[in-house]
TITIVO-781490 format. One record per residue (C-alpha): residue in one letter; x, y, z. Coordinates in steps of 0.2 Angstrom, whole numbers, padded with zeros to 4 digits, always signed. Layout:
N
AXYZ...
END
This chain:
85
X+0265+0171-0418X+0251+0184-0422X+0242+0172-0430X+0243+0158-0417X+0236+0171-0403X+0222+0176-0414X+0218+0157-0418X+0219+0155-0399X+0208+0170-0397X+0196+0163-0408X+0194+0147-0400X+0192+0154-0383X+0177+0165-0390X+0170+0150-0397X+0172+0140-0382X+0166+0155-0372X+0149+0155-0385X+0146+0137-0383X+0148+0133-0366X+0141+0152-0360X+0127+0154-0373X+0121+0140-0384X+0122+0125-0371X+0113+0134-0355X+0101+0141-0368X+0096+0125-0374X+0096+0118-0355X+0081+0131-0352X+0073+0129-0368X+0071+0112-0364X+0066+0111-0345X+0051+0125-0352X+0045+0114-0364X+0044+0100-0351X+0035+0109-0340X+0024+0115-0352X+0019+0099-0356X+0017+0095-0338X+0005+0107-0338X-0002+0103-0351X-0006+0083-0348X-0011+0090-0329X-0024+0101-0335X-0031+0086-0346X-0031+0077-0332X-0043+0088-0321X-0053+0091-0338X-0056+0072-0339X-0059+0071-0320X-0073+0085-0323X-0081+0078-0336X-0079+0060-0327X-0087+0068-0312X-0101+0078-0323X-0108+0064-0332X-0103+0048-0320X-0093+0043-0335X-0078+0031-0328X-0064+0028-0342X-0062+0011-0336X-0078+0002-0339X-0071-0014-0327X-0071-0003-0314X-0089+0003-0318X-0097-0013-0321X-0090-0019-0306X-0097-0002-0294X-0114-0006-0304X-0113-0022-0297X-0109-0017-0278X-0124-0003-0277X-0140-0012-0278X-0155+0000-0285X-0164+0008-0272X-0181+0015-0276X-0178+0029-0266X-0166+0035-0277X-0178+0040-0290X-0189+0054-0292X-0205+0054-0302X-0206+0068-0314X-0222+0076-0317X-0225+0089-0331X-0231+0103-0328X-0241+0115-0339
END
């Protein structure tokens, strides 16, 4: 009998571990690292869009031809550079 409660104790401690401890640990664990990367791939995003906006590069070189093909050139666009000394 003494050693059928202390099996029966045992089992409740570790169904008390595992369903208490290990289980919602690895719940957390794993919704930080999703939103850790969620972060992650949303900061690359703005970084590409900067760099995008910085240099006029478009990733998608369809859509650029096809904007290079809407804006005509307009003389006035330019300005004339003159050295100076």
């Amino acid at each position: 009998m003494l050693k059928f409660l202390l099996y029966l104790f045992l089992t409740w401690l570790f169904y008390k571990l595992v369903f208490d401890f290990i289980i919602p640990v690895y719940r957390a664990t794993k919704h930080v690292k999703r939103q850790m990367n969620d972060m992650q791939e949303h900061v690359r995003e703005q970084y590409r869009q900067q760099q995008e906006s910085s240099t006029g590069y478009t990733a998608n070189p369809r859509q650029q031809a096809t904007e290079q093909v809407k804006k005509p050139v307009n003389p006035d666009d330019y300005i004339e550079f003159e050295e100076t000394k």
